[in-house]
C-alpha positions as CSV (number, residue, x, y, z in Angstrom):
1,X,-25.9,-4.2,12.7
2,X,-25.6,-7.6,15.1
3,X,-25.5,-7.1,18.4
4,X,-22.7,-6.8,20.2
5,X,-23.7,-10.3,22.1
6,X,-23.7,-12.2,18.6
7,X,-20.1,-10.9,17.7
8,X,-17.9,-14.0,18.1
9,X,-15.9,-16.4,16.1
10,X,-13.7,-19.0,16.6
11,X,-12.6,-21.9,17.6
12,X,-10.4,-23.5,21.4
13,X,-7.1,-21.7,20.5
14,X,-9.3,-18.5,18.6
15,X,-9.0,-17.6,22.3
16,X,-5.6,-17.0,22.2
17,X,-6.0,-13.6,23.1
18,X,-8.8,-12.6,25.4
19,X,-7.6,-10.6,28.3
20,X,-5.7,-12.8,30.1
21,X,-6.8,-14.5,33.0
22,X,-9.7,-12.1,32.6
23,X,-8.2,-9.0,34.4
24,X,-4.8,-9.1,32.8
25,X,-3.6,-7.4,29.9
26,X,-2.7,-8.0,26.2
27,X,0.8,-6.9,27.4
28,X,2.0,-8.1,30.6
29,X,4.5,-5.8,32.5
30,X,8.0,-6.1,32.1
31,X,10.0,-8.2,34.2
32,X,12.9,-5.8,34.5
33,X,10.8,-2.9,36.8
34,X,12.0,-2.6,40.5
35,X,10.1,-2.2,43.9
36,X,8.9,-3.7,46.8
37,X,8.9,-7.7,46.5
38,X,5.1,-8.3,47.3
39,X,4.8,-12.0,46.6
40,X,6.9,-14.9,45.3
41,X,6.8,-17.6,43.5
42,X,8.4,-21.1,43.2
43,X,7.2,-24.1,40.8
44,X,10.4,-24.5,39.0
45,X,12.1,-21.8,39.8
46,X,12.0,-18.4,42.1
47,X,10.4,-16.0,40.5
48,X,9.6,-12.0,42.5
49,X,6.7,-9.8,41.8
50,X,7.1,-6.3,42.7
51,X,5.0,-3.6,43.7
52,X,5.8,-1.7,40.8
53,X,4.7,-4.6,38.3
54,X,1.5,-4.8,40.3
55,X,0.9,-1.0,40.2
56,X,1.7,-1.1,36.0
57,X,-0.9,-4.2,36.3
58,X,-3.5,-2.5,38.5
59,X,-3.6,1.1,36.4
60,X,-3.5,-1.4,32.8
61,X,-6.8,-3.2,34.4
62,X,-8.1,0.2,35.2
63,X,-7.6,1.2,32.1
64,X,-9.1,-1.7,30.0
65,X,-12.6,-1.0,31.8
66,X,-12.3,2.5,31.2
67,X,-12.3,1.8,27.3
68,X,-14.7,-1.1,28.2
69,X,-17.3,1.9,29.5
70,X,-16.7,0.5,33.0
71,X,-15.9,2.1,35.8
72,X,-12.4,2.4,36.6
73,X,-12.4,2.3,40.4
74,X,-12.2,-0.3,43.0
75,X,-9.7,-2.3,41.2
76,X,-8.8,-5.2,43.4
77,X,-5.3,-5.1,44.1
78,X,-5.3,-8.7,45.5
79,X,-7.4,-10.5,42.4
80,X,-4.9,-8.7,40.1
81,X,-2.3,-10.1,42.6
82,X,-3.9,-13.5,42.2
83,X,-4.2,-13.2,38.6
84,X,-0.2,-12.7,38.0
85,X,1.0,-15.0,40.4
86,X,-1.0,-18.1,38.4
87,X,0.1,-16.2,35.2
88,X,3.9,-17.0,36.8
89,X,2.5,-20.8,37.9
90,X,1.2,-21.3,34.1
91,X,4.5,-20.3,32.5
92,X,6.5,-22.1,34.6
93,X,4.3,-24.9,34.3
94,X,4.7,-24.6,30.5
95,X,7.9,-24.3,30.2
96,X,8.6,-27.8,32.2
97,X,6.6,-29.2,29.9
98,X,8.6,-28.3,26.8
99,X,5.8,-27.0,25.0
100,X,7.3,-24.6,22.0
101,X,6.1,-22.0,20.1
102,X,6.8,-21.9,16.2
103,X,7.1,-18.4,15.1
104,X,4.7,-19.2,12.2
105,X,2.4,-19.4,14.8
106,X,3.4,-15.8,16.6
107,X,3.8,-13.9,13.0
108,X,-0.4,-15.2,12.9
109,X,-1.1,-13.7,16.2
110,X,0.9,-10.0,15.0
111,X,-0.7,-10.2,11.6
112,X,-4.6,-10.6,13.1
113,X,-3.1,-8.2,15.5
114,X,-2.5,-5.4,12.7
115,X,-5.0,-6.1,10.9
116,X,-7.2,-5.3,13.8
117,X,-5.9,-1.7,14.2
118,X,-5.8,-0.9,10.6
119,X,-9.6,-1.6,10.6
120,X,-9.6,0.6,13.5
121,X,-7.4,3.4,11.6
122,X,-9.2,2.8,8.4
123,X,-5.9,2.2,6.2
124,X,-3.1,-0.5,6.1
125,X,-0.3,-0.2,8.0
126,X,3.2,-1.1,7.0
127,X,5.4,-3.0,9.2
128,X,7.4,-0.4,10.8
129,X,4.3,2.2,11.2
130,X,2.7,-1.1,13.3
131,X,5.9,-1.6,15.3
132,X,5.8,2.5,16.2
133,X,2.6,1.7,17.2
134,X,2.9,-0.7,19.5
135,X,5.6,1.0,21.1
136,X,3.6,3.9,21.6
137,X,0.8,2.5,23.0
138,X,2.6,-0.3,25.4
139,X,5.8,1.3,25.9
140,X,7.3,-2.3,24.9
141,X,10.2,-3.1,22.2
142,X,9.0,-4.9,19.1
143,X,10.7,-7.7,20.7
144,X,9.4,-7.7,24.1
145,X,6.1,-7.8,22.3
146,X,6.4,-10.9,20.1
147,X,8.0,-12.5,23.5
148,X,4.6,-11.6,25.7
149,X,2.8,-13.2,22.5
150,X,5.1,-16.3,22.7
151,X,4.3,-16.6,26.3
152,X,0.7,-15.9,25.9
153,X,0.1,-18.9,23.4
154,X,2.4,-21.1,25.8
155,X,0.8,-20.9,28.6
156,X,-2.4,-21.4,27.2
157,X,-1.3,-24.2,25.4
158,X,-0.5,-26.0,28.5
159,X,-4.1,-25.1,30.0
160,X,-6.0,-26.7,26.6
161,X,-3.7,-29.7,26.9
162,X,-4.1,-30.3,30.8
163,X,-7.9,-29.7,30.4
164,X,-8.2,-31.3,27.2
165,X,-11.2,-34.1,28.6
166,X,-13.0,-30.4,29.5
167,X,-13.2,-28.7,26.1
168,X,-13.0,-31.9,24.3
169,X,-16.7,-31.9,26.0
170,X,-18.4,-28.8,25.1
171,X,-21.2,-29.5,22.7
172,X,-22.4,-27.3,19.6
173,X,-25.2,-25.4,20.4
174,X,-28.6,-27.0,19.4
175,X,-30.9,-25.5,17.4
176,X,-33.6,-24.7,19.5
177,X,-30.4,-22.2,21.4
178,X,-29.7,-20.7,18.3
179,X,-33.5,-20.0,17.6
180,X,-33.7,-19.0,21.4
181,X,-30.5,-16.8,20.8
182,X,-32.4,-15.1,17.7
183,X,-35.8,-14.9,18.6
184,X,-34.3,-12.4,22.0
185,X,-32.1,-10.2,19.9
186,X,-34.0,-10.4,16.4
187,X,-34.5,-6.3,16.9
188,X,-30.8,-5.7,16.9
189,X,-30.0,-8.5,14.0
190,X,-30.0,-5.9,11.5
191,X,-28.5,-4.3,8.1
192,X,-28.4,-0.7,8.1
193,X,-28.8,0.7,4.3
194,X,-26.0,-0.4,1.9
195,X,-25.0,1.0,-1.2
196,X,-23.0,-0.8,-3.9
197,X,-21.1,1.3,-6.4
198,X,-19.1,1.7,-9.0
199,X,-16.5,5.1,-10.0
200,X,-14.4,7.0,-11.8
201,X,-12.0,8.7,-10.0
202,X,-9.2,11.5,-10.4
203,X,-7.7,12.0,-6.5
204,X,-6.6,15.7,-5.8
205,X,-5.3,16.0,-2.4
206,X,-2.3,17.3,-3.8
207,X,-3.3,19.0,-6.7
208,X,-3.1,23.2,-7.0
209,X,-6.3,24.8,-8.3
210,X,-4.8,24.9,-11.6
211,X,-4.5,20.9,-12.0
212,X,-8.0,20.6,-10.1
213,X,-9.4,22.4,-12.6
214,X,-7.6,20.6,-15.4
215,X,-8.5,17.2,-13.6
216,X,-12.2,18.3,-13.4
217,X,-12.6,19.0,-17.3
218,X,-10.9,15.7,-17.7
219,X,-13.7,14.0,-16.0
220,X,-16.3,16.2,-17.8
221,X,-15.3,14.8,-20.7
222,X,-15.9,11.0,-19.3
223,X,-19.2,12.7,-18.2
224,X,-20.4,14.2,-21.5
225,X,-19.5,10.3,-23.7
226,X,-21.6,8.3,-20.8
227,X,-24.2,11.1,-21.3
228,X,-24.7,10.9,-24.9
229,X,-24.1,7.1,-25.2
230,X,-20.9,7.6,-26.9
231,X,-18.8,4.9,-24.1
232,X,-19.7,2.3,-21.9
233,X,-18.8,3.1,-18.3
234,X,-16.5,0.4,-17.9
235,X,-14.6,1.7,-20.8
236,X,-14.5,5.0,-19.2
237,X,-13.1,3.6,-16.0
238,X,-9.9,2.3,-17.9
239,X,-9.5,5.4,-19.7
240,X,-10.1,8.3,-17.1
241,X,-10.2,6.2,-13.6
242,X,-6.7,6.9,-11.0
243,X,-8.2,4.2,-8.4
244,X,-5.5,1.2,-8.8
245,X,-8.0,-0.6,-6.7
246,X,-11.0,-0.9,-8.9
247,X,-9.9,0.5,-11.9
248,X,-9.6,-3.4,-13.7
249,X,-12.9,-4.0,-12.1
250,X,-14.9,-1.7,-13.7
251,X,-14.4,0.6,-10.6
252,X,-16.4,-1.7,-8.6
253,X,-15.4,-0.5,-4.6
254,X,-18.0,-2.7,-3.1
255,X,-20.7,-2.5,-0.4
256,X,-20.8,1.1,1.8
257,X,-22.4,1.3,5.1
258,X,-24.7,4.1,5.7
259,X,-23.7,3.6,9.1
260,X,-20.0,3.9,8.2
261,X,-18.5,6.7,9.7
262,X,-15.2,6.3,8.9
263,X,-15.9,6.4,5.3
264,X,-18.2,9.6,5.6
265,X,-15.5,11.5,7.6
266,X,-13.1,10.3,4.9
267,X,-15.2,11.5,2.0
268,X,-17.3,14.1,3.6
269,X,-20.9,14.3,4.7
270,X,-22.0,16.1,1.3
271,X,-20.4,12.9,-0.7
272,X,-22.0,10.6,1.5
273,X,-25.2,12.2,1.4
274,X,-25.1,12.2,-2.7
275,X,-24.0,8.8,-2.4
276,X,-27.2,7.5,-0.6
277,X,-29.5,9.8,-2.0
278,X,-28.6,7.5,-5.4
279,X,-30.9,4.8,-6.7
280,X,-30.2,1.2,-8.3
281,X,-28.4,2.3,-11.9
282,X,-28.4,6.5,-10.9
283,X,-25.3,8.0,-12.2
284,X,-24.2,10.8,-9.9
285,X,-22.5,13.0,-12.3
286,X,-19.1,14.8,-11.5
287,X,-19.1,15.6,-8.0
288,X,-16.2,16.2,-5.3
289,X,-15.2,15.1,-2.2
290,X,-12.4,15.6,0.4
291,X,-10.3,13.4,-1.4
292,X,-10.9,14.2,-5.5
293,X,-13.3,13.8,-7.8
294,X,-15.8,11.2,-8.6
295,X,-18.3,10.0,-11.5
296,X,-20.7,7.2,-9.5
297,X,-22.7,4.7,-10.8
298,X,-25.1,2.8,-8.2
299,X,-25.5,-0.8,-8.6
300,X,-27.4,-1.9,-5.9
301,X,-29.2,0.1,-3.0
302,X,-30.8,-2.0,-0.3
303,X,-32.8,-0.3,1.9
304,X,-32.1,-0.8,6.3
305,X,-33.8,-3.8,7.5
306,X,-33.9,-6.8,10.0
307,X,-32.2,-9.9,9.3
308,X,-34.0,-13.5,8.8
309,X,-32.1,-16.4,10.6
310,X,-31.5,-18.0,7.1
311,X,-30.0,-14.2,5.6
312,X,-26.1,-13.2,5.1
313,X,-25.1,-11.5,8.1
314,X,-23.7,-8.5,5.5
315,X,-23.8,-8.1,1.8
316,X,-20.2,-8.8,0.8
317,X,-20.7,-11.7,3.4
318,X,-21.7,-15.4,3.0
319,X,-21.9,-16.2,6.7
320,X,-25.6,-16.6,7.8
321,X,-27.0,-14.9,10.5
322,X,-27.8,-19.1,11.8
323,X,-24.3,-19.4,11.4
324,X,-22.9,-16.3,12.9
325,X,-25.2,-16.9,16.2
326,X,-23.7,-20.8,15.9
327,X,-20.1,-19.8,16.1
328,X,-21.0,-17.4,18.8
329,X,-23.1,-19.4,21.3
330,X,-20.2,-22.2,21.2
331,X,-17.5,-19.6,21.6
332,X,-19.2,-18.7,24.4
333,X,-19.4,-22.1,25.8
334,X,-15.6,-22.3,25.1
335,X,-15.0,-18.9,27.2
336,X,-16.8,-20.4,30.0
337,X,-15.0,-23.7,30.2
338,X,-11.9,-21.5,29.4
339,X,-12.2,-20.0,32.7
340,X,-13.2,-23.3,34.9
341,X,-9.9,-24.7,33.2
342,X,-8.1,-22.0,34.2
343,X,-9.0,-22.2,37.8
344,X,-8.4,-25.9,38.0
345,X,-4.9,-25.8,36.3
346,X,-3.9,-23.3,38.9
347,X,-5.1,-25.0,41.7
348,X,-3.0,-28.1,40.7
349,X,-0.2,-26.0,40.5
350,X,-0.4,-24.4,43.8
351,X,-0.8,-27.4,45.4
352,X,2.8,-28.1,44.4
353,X,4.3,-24.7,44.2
354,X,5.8,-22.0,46.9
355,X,3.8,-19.1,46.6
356,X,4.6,-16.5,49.5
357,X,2.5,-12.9,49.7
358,X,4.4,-10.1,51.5
């Protein structure tokens, strides 16, 4: 697989939702929490931040370098102080500037959003299973979230359009950086083994043993005609197949990972070991897994190797490894200026603004 230091995309605004103001969170805490006023802040208006909010703030940091694999302690209460009271300059900032936010724009950010966790989950999510899920996990309403989102792209807004000479000049990387890039990490640019196959499949989750056993004859038959040269496998998978999916594609499911744990707990590990044990045009016969019953058919089997500058980064992916390391090293570029912006926007801002620390 890339390394983790080649996984990037994007372009300015594709940074729309990195931690914000790099010790922040994806949620910011509600304004509505009472305590101890321990700073204020005037641009356009007065606006208090209490202990409480900085507590929420300090345990959300804590907690984001905990899943990081960083070490929670030693939070510093102060640059997490810093970092909300130029989130309160930037929004303020923002708003005297009229920028708006269509809610085209904010349906993007909650559909890349979802997406996101059902990758994570491993299965598609409908609307109101998402929306139970961010409650659970920021203790927000659905539309406190969309109105931290709206924020989030506001106020960044205002920094790419104050600093606009700065990202206007950041320059693509050359190609001796991207060679550079490669020629470091070239070990870790890799493919693990990938299997590409096609089934026939009868799910039986919910089946008794009687209709497993009925369901299992069904596919011995398909078995028996592919056998004997009787049918065609793609015949067999309109006529026996249950996947909706792949069924009109000649039960084509794609590229498999041997690295892909979330399918091999799906499936089982004896499935997934069949599975790989498979050569290029192998048949597996009827076997079962945790989820029904399968007849396979390997189409392709490509053994774990490392990646050439000029190969697709995956499979069932175009992008080349050139171009993958391209759209990183300038993203990276882009997070770097991001933060100088940042810094220089807020100073302007204090410059004219009340701030007071209790």
């Amino acid at each position: 697989m890339l390394s983790n230091s080649a996984i990037w995309k994007g372009n300015l605004l594709g940074v729309v939702l990195v931690l914000f103001f790099l010790c922040g969170s994806v949620f910011p805490v509600s304004a509505d929490l009472v305590g101890q006023t321990v700073a204020t802040v005037t641009l356009t208006k007065t606006e208090g931040i209490s202990s409480v909010q900085l507590d929420q703030r300090v345990a959300q940091v804590a907690a984001a370098r905990k899943k990081a694999g960083l070490s929670a302690d030693g939070v510093d209460r102060k640059e997490v102080l810093d970092a909300m009271i130029a989130e309160v300059l930037i929004k303020q900032a923002a708003e005297r500037s009229g920028i708006s936010i269509p809610q085209e724009q904010i349906q993007q950010v909650v559909a890349k959003q979802k997406a996101s966790i059902e990758q994570q989950v491993g299965r598609p999510l409908t609307d109101s299973q998402y929306q139970e899920v961010v409650r659970s996990q920021t203790g927000l309403s659905w539309e406190q979230y969309t109105g931290n989102i709206r924020e989030q792209i506001m106020q960044q807004r205002y920094i790419a359009t104050e600093k606009r000479d700065m990202f206007e000049a950041i320059q693509p990387p050359t190609e001796k950086e991207i060679q550079d890039h490669y020629d470091a990490h070239a070990t870790s640019i890799t493919n693990p083994e990938y299997v590409r196959l096609k089934q026939i499949f009868i799910p039986t989750i919910s089946m008794n043993d009687q209709e497993k056993q009925a369901a299992r004859e069904r596919l011995e038959s398909a078995w028996t005609k592919l056998r004997n040269g009787s049918a065609k496998f793609d015949d067999l998978v309109l006529q026996y197949s249950e996947d909706e999916s792949s069924k009109y594609r000649g039960g084509d499911v794609g590229y498999i990972a041997r690295t892909d744990q979330r399918v091999e707990k799906t499936y089982g590990a004896d499935f997934f070991r069949k599975l790989f044990s498979l050569q290029t045009g192998d048949y597996s016969g009827v076997i079962e897994s945790n989820v029904g019953l399968h007849i396979l058919k390997v189409t392709e089997h490509r053994e774990a190797r490392i990646l050439s500058l000029d190969d697709q980064i995956a499979p069932d992916n175009k992008m080349t490894v050139r171009e993958y390391i391209r759209a990183g090293l300038f993203q990276e570029k882009q997070q770097v200026v991001l933060k100088k912006a940042l810094d220089a926007v807020v100073e302007d801002l204090k410059a004219e603004a009340e701030i007071v620390v209790y």
